[in-house]
C-alpha positions in Angstrom: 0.0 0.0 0.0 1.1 3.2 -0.6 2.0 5.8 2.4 -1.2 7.6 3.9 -1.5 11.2 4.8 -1.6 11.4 9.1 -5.0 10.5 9.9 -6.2 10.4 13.4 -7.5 6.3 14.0 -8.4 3.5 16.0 -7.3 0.1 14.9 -9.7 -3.3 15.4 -7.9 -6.8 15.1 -9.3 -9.9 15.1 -7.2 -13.0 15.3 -9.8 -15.9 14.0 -9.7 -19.3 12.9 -7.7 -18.7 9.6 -5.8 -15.4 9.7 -5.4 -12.4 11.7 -6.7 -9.0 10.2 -6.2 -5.4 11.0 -9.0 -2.5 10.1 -8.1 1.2 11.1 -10.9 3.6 11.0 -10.8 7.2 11.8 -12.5 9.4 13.6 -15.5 10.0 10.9 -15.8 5.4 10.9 -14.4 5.3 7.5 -12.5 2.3 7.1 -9.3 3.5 5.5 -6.6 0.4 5.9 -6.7 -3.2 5.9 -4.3 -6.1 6.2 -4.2 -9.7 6.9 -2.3 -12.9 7.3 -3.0 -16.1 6.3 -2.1 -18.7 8.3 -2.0 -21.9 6.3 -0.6 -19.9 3.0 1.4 -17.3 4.9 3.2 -19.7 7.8 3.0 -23.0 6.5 6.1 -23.8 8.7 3.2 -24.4 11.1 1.1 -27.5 9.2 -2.0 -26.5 9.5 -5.4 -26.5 7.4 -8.2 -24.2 7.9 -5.6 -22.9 10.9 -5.7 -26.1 13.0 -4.9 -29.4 13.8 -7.3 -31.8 13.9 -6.0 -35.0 15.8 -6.3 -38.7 15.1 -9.1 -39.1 17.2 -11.2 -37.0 14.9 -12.6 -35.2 18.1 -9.5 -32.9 19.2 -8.6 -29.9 17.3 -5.9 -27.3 18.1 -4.1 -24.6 16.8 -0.3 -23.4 17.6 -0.2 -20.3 19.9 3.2 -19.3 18.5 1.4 -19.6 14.5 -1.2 -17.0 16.4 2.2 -14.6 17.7 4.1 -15.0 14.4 1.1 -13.8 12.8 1.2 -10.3 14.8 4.2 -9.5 14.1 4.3 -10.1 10.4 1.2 -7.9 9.9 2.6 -5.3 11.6 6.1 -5.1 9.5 3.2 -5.2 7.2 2.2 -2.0 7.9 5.3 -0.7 9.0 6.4 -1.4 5.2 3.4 0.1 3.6 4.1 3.5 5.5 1.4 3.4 8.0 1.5 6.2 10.6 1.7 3.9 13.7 1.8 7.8 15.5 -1.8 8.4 15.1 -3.3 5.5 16.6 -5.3 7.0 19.5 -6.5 3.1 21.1 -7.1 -0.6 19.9 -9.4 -3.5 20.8 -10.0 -6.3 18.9 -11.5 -10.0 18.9 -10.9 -13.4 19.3 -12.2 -16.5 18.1 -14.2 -17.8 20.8 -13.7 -20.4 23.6 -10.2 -21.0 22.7 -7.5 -20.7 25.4 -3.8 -20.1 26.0 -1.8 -21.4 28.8 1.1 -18.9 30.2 3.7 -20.8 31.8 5.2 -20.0 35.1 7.5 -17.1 34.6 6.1 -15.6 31.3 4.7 -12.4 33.0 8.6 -11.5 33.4 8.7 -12.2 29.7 5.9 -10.0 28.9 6.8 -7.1 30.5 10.4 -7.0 29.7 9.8 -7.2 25.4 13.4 -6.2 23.7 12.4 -3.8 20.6 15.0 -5.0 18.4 13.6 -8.8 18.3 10.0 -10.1 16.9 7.8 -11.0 19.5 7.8 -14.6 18.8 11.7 -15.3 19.5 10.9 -13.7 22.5 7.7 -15.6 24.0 8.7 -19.1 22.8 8.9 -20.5 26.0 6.0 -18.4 28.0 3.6 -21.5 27.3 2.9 -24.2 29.1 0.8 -25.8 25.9 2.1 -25.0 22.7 -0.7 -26.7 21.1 -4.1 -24.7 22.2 -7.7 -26.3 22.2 -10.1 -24.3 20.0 -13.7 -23.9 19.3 -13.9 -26.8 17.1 -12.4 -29.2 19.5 -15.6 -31.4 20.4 -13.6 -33.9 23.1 -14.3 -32.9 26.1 -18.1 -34.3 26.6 -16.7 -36.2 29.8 -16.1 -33.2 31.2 -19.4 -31.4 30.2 -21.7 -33.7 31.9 -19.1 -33.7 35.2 -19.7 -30.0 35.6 -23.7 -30.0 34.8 -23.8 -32.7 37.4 -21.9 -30.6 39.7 -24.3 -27.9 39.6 -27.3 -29.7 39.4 -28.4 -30.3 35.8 -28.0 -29.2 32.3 -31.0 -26.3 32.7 -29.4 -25.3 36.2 -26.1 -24.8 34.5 -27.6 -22.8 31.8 -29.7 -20.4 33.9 -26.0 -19.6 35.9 -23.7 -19.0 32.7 -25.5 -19.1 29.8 -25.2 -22.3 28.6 -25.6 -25.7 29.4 -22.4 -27.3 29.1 -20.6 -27.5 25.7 -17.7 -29.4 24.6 -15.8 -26.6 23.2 -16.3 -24.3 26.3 -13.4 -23.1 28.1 -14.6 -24.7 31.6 -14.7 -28.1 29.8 -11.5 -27.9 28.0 -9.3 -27.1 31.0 -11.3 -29.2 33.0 -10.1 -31.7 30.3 -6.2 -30.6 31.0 -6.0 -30.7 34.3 -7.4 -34.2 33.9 -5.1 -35.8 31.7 -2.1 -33.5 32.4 -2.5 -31.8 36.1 2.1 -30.9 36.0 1.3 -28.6 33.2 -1.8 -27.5 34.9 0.5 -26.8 37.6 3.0 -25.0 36.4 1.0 -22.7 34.1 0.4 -19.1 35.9 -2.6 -17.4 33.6 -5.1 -18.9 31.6 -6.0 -16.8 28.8 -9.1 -16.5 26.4 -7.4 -15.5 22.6 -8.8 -12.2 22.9 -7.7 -11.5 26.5 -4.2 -13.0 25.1 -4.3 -11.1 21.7 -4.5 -7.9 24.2 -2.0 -9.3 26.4 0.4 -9.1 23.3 -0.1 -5.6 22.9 -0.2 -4.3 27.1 2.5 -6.4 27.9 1.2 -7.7 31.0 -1.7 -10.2 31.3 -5.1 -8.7 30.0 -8.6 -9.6 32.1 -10.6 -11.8 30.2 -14.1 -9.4 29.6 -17.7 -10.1 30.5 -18.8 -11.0 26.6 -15.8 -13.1 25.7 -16.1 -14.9 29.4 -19.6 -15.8 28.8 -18.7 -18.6 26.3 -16.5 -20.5 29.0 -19.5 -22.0 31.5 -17.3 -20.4 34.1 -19.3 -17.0 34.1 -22.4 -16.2 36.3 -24.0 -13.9 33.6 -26.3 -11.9 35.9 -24.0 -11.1 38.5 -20.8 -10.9 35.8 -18.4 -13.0 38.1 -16.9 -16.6 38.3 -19.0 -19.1 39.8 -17.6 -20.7 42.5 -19.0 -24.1 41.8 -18.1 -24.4 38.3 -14.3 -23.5 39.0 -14.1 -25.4 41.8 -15.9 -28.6 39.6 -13.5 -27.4 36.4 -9.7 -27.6 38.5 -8.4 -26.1 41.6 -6.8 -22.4 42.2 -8.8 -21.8 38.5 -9.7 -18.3 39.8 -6.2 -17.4 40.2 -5.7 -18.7 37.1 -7.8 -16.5 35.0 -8.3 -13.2 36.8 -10.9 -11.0 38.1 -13.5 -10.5 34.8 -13.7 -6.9 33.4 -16.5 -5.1 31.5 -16.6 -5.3 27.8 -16.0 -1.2 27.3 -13.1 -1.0 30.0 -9.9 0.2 28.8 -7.5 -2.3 30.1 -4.4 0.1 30.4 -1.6 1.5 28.1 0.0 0.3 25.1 3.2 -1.6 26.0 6.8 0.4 25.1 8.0 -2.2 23.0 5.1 -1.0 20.4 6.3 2.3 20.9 9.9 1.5 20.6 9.4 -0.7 17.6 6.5 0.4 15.4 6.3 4.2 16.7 3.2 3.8 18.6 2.0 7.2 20.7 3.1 6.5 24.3 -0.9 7.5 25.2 -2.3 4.9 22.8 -5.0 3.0 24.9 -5.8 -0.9 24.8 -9.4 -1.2 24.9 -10.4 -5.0 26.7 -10.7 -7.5 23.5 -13.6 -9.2 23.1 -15.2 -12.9 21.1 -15.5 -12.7 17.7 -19.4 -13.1 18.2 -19.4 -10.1 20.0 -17.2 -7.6 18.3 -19.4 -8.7 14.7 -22.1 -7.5 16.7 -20.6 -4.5 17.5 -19.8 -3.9 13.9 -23.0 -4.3 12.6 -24.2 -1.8 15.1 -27.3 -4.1 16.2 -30.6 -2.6 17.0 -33.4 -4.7 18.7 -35.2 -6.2 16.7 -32.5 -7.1 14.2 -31.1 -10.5 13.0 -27.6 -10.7 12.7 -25.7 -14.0 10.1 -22.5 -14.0 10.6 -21.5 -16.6 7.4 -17.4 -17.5 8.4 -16.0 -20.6 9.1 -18.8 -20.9 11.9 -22.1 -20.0 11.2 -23.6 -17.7 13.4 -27.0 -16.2 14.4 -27.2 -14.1 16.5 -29.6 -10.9 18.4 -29.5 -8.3 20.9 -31.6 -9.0 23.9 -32.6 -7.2 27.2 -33.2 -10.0 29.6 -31.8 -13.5 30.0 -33.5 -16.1 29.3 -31.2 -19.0 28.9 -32.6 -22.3 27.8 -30.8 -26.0 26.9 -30.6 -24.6 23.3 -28.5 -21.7 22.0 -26.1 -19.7 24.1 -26.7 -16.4 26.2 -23.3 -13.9 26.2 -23.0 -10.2 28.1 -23.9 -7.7 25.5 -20.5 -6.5 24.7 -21.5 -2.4 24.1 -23.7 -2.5 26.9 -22.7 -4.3 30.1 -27.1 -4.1 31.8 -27.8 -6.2 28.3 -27.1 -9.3 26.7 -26.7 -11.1 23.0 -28.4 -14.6 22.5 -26.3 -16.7 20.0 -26.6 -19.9 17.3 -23.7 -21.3 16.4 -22.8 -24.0 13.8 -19.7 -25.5 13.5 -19.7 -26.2 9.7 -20.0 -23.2 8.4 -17.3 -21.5 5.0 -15.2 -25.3 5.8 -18.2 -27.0 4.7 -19.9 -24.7 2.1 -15.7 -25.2 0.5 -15.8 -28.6 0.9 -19.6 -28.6 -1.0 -17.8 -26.1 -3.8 -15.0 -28.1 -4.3 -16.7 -31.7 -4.6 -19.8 -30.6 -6.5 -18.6 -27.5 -8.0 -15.5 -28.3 -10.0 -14.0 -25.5 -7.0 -15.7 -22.6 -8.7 -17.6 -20.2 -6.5 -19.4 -18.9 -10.1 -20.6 -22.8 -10.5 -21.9 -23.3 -7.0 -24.0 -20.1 -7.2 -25.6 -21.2 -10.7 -26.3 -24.1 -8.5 -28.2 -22.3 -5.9 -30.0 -20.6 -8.1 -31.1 -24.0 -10.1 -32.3 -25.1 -6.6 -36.3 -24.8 -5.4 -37.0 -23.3 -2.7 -37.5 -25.2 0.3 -36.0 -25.5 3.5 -37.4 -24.0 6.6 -39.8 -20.9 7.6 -40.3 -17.2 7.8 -40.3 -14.5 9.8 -42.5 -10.7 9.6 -41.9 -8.3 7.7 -40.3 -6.1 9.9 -37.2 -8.3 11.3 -34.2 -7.2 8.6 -31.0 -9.4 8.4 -27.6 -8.5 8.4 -25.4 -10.7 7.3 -21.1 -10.7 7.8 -18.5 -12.9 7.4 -16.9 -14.1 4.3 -19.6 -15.9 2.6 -21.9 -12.7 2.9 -20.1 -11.7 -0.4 -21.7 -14.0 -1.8 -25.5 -12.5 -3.6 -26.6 -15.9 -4.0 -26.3 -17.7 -0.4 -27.5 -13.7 0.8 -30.5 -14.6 -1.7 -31.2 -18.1 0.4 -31.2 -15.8 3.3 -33.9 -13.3 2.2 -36.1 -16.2 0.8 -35.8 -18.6 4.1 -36.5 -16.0 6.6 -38.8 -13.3 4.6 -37.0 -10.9 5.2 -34.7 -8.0 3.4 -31.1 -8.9 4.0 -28.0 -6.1 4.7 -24.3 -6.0 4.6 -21.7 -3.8 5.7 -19.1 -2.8 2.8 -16.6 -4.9 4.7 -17.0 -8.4 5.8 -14.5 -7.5 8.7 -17.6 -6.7 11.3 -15.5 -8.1 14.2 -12.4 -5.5 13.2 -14.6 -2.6 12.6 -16.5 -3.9 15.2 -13.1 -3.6 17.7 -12.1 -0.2 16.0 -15.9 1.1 16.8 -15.0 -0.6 20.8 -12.2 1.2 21.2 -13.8 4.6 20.0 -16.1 3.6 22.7 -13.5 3.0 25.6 -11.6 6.3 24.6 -15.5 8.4 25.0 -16.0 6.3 28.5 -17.2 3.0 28.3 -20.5 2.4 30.1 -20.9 6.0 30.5 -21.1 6.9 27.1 -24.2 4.7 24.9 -22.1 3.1 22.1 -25.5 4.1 19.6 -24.0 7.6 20.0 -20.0 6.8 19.4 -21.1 5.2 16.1 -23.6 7.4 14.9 -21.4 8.3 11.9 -20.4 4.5 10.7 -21.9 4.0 7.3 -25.1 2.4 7.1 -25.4 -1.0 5.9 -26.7 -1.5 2.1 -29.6 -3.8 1.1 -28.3 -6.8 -0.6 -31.3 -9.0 -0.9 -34.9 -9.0 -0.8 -37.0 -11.8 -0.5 -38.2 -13.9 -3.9 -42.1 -13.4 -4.7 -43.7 -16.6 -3.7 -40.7 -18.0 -1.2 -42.7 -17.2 2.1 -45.3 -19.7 0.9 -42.8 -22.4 -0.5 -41.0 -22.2 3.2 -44.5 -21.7 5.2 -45.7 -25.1 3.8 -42.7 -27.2 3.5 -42.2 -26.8 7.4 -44.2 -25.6 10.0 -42.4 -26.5 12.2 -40.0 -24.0 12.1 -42.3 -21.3 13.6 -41.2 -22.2 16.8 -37.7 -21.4 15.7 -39.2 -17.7 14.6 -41.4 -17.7 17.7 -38.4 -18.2 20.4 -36.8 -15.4 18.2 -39.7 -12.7 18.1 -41.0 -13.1 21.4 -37.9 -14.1 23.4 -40.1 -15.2 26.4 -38.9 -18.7 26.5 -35.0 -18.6 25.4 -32.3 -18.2 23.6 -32.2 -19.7 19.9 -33.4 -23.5 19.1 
C-alpha cells in the first residue's frame, strides 16, 4: 500500500480461525486500511489446514499459539512497510475467536513485561507456554467433562440459567477441566489462563489482560447476571482456577496502556490506549451496530445467528453472552460449527471449485427448507460468505425478510475499532448508539423472492417455533 497522509484512527484486530486482520478507522468510521495474514498460505512452517490441527481421534482440534504470535508480528512489519502512521493510533481492541484458550507458563509475566524492541515477539515468548498446542472452538472432546460440571451444579437447565449455557464441549470450563485431567504438571506450572482475545490484548499491554464479560460468557465459568466466576463451576472445572484467569472486566473498560516495545518498535504514541478485547461473536455484533429487533448472520468458518436482547433467558438450546457495548444487556447466540469449511468442501466436490458454478447451483435449486419471519425483522449478514449474492438470496427467501451487509465483511475488526472509540468516549458511560452514529449504514443486498414465504410456510411448520423463540424471546435463547 502506498503511504497515507496522518490520519487520526483506531485500529480493530481480530485473530480468527484462519488469519489475523487489522482494520483502522478514523474518527468519521471510514474504514481507511486493511491487512491480513494467512495462516495456512502465509506460515506453513506451522502444518496447518483451515488454521488447526485436527488430531487422530477426529474429536481434538488445536491450533499453535506461537502460529497466532508470528502472525502479529508479520502484519505489523506489514504496515510498518506500507508506511502506516503507527503515530496516530489513538487506542485498539479487537477479537478473538471464541472459547479457545492459551496457557502462560510460570514465569512468562517477566517475559511480557520486559519485550526487547530490536527482536520479533515470537523469539521472545517461545517458552512463555505451558501448551504450545491450544484447544479451539472446534475441539468437540471434552463431553466427559461437560456432563461432570452439569452434574456438579445440578443439571444441564441449572447450568444454563447460571452461565449461559448448558455445558458444551468446546467451552473453556470443559477444555481445561479436560487438562487438568489428563495432564494436572502442566496445569501446575502454568500461571494465567487466557481466552485469545484476553491473550491477543496481552500481546499488545505487555502484562496479562482480564478476560471481559462478553468473551467470558462462552467459557461455563461465568455467572451472567451477576458478571463474576462461579464458585462451583471453577471449583468442579480444577483447583486455584480463579487465580488462574483473573478477576473478569466489562466489555467497554480500557484495560491500560499500550506496551513500550510498540512504541519503541513500530512508533506507537506512548498514550495509545488498549481497549479490553472481546469474542469474535461479540465484536461482529458491535460492527454491525445491532438494534433490537434485528437479525444478525454472521457466514465464516462458523455460522452464526445471533440478536440483541434485554433480559436473559437462557434455555438448553443456544447460548446467552454479556452484551459486549452495553454491560445491563445481553446477546443470545446460534452457532454451527460447519459453516465457510463445509460450504468449501460442497464447492470443491460438486462445484469443480468454482464459486461462479456453485451459485448457478443455488440458483437451479427450489426453494425449500425452513420458515419465515414478519416483515419487519431485517438481516444483516457478515463474514466471508456474505459476499456471496446468491447464499445472501437463500437468506432473504428462508427468513422473509430483506437482508443487509456492511461494505466490509471485517464486522469483528470494525466492530473492535468502533469498541475502542467507545472506551476512549468512557465506556459504560457513554451509549455506544452515539459513538457510532457516523459508521456507514449497511446497504440492502437482498430481498425476498415473490412466492418464497409460501414455499418455506408449507414445506415446514415447524419452524415457527424457531421464529417464535426469536420474536418473542419469552422462552429462550435460539433452538
Amino acid at each position: 500500500m502506498a503511504e497515507h497522509a496522518p490520519r487520526r484512527c483506531c485500529l480493530g484486530w481480530d485473530f480468527s480461525t484462519q488469519q489475523v486482520k487489522v482494520v483502522a478507522v478514523d474518527a468519521e468510521l471510514n474504514v481507511f486500511y486493511e491487512e491480513s495474514v494467512h495462516f495456512d498460505r502465509d506460515l506453513p512452517e506451522f502444518g496447518t489446514q483451515g488454521g488447526v490441527h485436527v488430531h487422530k481421534d477426529g474429536l481434538t482440534v488445536t491450533s499453535p499459539v506461537l502460529m497466532w504470535v508470528q502472525a502479529l508480528d508479520i502484519i505489523l512489519e506489514k504496515m510498518k512497510a506500507s508506511g502506516f502512521d503507527f503515530s496516530q493510533v489513538l487506542a485498539l481492541s479487537g477479537a478473538g475467536q471464541q472459547h479457545g484458550s492459551i496457557y502462560w507458563k510460570t514465569g512468562a509475566q517477566q517475559a511480557l513485561t520486559s519485550l526487547s524492541p530490536d527482536l520479533p515477539l515470537h523469539q521472545q515468548l517461545q517458552d512463555c507456554f505451558s501448551i504450545s498446542d491450544c484447544p479451539v472452538w472446534m475441539d468437540s472432546s471434552t463431553t466427559a467433562q461437560c456432563r461432570q460440571l452439569e452434574a456438579a451444579v445440578g443439571g444441564a437447565q441449572a447450568l444454563s440459567c447460571l452461565t449461559g449455557s448448558r455445558a458444551y464441549e468446546r467451552f473453556t470450563g470443559n477444555q481445561i477441566a479436560k487438562i487438568y485431567q489428563q495432564n494436572p504438571e502442566v496445569y501446575s506450572h502454568t500461571e494465567r489462563i487466557s481466552l485469545v482475545s484476553s491473550f491477543a490484548a496481552s500481546l499488545f499491554l505487555g502484562s496479562y489482560s482480564p478476560i471481559d464479560y462478553s468473551d467470558g460468557s462462552g467459557m461455563n465459568l461465568l455467572q451472567i447476571q451477576d458478571k463474576v466466576w462461579s464458585q462451583a463451576c471453577l471449583g468442579a472445572c480444577a483447583p486455584h482456577l480463579e487465580e488462574k484467569l483473573g478477576p473478569p472486566v466489562p466489555s467497554c473498560s480500557v484495560v491500560g496502556a499500550i506496551s513500550s516495545y510498540y512504541i519503541q518498535r513500530y512508533g506507537f504514541p506512548p498514550g495509545c490506549k488498549v481497549v479490553a478485547f472481546t469474542g469474535d461473536n461479540p465484536a461482529s455484533l458491535a460492527g454491525m451496530r445491532l438494534e433490537e429487533g434485528d437479525i444478525a448472520v454472521s457466514l465464516g468458518t462458523s455460522d452464526t445467528l445471533f440478536l440483541w436482547l434485554q433480559e436473559p433467558r437462557p434455555a438448553l438450546e443456544g447460548h446467552i453472552f454479556c452484551n459486549p457495548v452495553d454491560s445491563q444487556h445481553y446477546m443470545a447466540l446460534l452457532c454451527f460449527k460447519n459453516g465457510s469449511l463445509m460450504r468449501e468442501k460442497i464447492r470443491d466436490k460438486s462445484a469443480s471449485r468454482s464459486w461462479s458454478k456453485f451459485s448457478k447451483a443455488l440458483q437451479s435449486t427450489e426453494m425449500g427448507n425452513g420458515g419465515n419471519l414478519v416483515s419487519k425483522t431485517k438481516i444483516l449478514a457478515t463474514g466471508g460468505a456474505s459476499h456471496n449474492r446468491d447464499i445472501l438470496q437463500v437468506l432473504a427467501d428462508v427468513f422473509g425478510a430483506p437482508v443487509y451487509v456492511i461494505d466490509t465483511a471485517n464486522s469483528a475488526c470494525v466492530g473492535s475499532a468502533y469498541r475502542a472509540f467507545h472506551g476512549l468516549a468512557g465506556g459504560r458511560d457513554v451509549p455506544f448508539s452515539e459513538v457510532v452514529k457516523l459508521a456507514p449504514n449497511p446497504r440492502l443486498a437482498a430481498t425476498p423472492s415473490l412466492g418464497a414465504s409460501q414455499v418455506y410456510e408449507a414445506l415446514l411448520p415447524q419452524y415457527a417455533k424457531l421464529e417464535q423463540r426469536i420474536l418473542s424471546q419469552t422462552r429462550g435463547p435460539l433452538e
